[in-house]
C-alpha positions as CSV (number, residue, x, y, z in Angstrom):
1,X,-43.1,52.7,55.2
2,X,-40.1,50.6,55.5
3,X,-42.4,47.7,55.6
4,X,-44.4,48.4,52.4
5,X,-40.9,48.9,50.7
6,X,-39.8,45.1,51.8
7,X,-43.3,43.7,50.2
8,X,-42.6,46.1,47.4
9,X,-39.4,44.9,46.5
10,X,-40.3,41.5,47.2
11,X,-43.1,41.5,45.1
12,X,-40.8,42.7,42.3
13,X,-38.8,40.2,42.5
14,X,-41.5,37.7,40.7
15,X,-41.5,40.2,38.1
16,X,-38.3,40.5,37.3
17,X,-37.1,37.0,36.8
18,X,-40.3,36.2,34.7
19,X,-39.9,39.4,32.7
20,X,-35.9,38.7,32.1
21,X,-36.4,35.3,31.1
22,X,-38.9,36.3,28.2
23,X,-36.4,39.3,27.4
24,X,-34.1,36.5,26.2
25,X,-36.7,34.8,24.3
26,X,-37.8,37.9,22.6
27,X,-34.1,39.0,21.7
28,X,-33.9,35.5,19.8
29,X,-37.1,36.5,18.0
30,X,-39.6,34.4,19.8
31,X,-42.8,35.7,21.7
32,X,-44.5,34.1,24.5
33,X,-47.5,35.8,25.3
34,X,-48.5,32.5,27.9
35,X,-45.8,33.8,30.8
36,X,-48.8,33.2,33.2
37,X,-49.3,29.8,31.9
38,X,-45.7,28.9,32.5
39,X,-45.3,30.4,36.0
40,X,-48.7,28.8,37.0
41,X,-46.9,25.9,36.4
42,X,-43.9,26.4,38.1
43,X,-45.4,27.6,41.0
44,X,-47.8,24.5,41.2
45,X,-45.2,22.0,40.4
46,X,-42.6,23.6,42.9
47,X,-45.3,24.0,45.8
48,X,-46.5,20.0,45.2
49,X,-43.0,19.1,45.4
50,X,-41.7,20.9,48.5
51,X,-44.6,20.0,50.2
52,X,-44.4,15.7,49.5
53,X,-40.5,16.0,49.9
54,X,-40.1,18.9,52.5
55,X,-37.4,20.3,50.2
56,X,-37.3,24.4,48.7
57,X,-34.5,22.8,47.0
58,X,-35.9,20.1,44.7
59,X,-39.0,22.7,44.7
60,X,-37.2,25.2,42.7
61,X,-35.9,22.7,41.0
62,X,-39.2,21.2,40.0
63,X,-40.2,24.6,39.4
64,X,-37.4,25.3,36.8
65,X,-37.8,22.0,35.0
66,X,-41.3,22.3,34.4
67,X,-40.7,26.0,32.9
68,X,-38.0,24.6,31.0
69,X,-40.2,21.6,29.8
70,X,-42.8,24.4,28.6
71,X,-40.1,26.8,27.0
72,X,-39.3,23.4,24.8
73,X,-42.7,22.7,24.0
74,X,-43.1,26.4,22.8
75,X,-39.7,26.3,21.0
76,X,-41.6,22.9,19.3
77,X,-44.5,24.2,18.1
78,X,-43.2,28.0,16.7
79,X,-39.5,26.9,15.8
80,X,-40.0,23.9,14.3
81,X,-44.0,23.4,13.2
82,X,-43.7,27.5,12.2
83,X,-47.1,27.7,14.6
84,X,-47.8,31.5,15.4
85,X,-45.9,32.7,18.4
86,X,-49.1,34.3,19.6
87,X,-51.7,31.7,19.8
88,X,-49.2,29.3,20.7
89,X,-48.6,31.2,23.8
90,X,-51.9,32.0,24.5
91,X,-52.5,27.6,24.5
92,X,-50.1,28.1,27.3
93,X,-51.5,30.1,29.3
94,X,-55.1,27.9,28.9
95,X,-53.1,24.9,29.6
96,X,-51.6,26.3,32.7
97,X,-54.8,27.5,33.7
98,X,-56.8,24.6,33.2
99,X,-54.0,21.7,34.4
100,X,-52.4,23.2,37.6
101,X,-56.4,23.9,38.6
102,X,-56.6,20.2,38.6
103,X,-53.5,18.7,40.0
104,X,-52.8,21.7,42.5
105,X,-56.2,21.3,44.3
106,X,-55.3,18.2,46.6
107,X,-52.8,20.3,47.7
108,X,-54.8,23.7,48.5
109,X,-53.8,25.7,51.5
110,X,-50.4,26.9,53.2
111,X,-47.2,25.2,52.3
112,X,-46.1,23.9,56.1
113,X,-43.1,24.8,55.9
114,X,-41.0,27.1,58.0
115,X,-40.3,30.2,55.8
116,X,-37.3,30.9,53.7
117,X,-35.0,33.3,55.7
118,X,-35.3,36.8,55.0
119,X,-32.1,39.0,54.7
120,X,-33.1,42.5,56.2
121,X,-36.4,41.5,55.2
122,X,-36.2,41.2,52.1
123,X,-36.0,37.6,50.2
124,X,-32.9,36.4,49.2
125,X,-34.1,36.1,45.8
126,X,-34.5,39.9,45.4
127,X,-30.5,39.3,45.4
128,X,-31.0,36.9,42.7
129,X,-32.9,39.2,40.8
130,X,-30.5,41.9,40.9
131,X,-27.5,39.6,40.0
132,X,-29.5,38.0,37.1
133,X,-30.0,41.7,35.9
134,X,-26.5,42.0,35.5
135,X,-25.5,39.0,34.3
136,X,-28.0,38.8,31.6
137,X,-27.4,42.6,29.9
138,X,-23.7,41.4,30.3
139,X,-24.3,37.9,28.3
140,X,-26.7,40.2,25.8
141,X,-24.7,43.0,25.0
142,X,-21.0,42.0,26.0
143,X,-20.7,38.3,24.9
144,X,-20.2,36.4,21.6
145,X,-23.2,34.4,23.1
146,X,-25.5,37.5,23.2
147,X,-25.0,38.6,19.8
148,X,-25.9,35.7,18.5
149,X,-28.7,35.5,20.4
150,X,-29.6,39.2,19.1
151,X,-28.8,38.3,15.3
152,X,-31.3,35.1,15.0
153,X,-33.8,38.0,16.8
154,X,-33.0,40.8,14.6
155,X,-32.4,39.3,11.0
156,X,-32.6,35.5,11.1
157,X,-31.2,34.7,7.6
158,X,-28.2,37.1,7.8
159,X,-27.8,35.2,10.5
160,X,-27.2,31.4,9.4
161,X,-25.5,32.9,6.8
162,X,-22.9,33.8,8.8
163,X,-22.6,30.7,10.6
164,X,-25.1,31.1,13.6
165,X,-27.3,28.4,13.7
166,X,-30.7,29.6,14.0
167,X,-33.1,26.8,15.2
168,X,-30.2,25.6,18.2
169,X,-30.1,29.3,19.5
170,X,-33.5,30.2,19.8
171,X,-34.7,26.8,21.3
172,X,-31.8,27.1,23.9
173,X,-33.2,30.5,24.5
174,X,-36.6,29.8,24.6
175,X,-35.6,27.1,26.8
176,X,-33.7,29.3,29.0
177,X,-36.9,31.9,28.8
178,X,-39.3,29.3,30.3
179,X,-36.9,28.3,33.1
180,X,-37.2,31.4,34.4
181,X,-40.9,31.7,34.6
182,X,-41.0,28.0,36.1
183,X,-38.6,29.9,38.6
184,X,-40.7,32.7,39.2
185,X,-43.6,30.7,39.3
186,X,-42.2,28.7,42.3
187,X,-40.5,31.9,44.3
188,X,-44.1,33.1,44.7
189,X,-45.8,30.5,45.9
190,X,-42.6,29.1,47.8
191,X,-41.5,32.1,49.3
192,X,-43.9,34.9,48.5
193,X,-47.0,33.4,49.2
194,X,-46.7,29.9,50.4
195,X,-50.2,29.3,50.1
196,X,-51.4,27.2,46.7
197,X,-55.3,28.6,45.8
198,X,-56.9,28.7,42.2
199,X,-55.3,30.6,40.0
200,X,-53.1,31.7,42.6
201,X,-50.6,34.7,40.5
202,X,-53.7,36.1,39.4
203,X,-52.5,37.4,36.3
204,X,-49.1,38.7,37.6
205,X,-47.5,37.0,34.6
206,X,-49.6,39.5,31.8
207,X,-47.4,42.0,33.9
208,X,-44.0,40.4,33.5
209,X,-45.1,40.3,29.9
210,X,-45.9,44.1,29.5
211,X,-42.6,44.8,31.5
212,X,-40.3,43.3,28.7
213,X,-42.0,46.3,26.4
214,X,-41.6,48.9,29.0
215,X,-37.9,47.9,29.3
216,X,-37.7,48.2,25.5
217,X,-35.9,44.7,25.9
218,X,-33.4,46.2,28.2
219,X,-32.6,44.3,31.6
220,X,-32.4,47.5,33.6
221,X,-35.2,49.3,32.4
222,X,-36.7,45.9,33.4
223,X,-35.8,45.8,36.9
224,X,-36.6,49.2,37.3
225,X,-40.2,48.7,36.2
226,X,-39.9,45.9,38.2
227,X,-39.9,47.5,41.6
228,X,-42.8,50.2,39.9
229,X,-45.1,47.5,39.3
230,X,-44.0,46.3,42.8
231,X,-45.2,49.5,45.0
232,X,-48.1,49.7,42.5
233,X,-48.9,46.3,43.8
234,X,-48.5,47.4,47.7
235,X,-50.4,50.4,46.8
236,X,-53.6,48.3,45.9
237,X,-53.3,45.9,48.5
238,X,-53.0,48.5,51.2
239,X,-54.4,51.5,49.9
240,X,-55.7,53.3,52.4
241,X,-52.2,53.8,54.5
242,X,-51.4,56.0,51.4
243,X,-54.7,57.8,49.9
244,X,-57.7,56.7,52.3
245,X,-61.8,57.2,51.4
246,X,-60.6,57.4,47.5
247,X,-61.5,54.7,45.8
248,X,-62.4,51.5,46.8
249,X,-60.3,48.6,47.6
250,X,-61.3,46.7,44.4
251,X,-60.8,49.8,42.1
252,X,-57.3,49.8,43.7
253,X,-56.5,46.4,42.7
254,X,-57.4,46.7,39.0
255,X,-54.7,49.8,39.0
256,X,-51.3,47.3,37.8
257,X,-53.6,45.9,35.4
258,X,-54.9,49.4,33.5
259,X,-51.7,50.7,34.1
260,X,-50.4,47.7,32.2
261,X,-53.0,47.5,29.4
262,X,-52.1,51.5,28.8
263,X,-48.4,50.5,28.2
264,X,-49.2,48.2,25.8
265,X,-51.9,50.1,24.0
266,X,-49.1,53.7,24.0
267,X,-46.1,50.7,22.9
268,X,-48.6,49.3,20.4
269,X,-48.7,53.0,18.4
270,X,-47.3,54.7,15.4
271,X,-45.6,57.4,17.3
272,X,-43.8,55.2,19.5
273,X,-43.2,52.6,17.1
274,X,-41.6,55.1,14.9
275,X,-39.3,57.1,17.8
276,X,-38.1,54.1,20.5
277,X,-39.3,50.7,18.0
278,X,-35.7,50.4,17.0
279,X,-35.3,48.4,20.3
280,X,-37.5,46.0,19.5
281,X,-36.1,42.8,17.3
282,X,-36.9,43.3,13.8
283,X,-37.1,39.4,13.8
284,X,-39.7,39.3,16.8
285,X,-42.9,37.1,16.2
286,X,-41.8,35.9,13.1
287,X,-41.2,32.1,12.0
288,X,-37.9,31.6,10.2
289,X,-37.3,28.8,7.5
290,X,-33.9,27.8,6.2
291,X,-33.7,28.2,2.8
């Protein structure tokens, strides 16, 4: 049991980071439905890297820099070109899918490298996670910094008005946002699963996304959801040390995935919308132009 806890919590920590990073983004009013796109490429970039240099380092590096490159090229085309947030995202995502197909295939198969050290079993970056919880609600909800970064989400023009400059906060959060999918990109296939195949997440960035409405943009809820999606993971992987000669195997494995399309579908109601939608930005999905 203690073991399937470890991979649990390990598995949340992808997750989490992704799913934080895009809280920020969303806060400052800007979507981006193509999480998958941008981890796919972190997690490609960061695994090429470490394995030509031999580094973790300068592959979470790479990792980050990629995300960060595709955070800018979102914050591009729906900041400044007004594209829809949406579609946008979803180019990312086809991008990712497409382009990391291609230039991670040389490169298929196991990392070579000896494995990160565990603490207790579980991956140091599970620690990271937890401090970047904090850190973030703190920067959100007890900073000047965070409530700037919730004005140009909740009411744009009220905003610049009152001296916040719109455009410069949601790029540097959108920025920010795809850093942190480049980074969760490259902790999974770095330290999670060094092993680079096709489409190698499969599709645990559409969770991260659904987790940012679960947590009603709220770092903790986050986390906590985190670790749920986490054991739900476990659970499909190994479910007969839990519920044997149920279901099969592959019916397990769609159960994150229905679980997560139900959240959405329940989040995407009147009667939530109109008892917990005051969390969400008002600003969210929206373009904004100066006037």
């Amino acid at each position: 049991m203690w073991e399937f806890w470890i991979r649990s919590l390990n598995a949340s920590t992808i997750f989490a980071i992704a799913g934080l990073g895009e809280v920020v983004g969303q806060r400052a009013g800007v979507m981006n439905v193509g999480v998958e796109g941008a981890m796919l490429f972190g997690a490609t970039i960061g695994f090429i890297v470490a394995k030509t240099t031999g580094s973790y380092l300068l592959g979470f590096l790479a990792g980050i820099a990629i995300g960060a490159l595709i955070g800018l090229l979102h914050a591009f085309f729906t900041i400044t070109l007004h594209g829809d947030q949406v579609v946008n995202g979803m180019g990312i995502w086809i991008l990712g899918f497409g382009l990391t197909t291609y230039i991670g295939s040389p490169y298929a198969g196991p990392l070579g490298m000896g494995r990160i050290p565990t603490i207790g079993g579980l991956s140091p970056f599970f620690f990271v996670a937890l401090v970047l919880t904090f850190v973030i609600w703190f920067v959100l909800f007890k900073t000047h910094w965070g409530l700037r970064i919730r004005s140009v989400g909740e009411n744009p023009t009220v905003a610049e008005v009152s001296g916040i400059n719109v455009v410069r906060t949601r790029y540097w959060s959108v920025i920010f946002s795809g850093a942190m999918m480049g980074l969760a990109g490259a902790v999974y296939a770095l330290d999670y699963n060094p092993v680079w195949s096709y489409n190698l997440l499969m599709g645990w960035g559409f969770i991260a996304l659904a987790l940012v409405f679960f947590s009603m943009w709220n770092p903790y809820i986050l986390l906590s959801g985190a670790i749920l999606f986490g054991a739900l993971w476990q659970v499909s992987l190994n479910p007969e040390s839990f519920l044997p000669n149920i279901f099969s195997r592959y019916i397990w494995r769609t159960f994150p995935f229905v679980i997560t399309i139900i959240i959405l579908v329940i989040m995407s109601t009147h009667w939530f919308s109109s008892r917990w939608g005051a969390a969400k930005p008002e600003a969210l999905g929206l373009p904004y132009e100066k006037d």
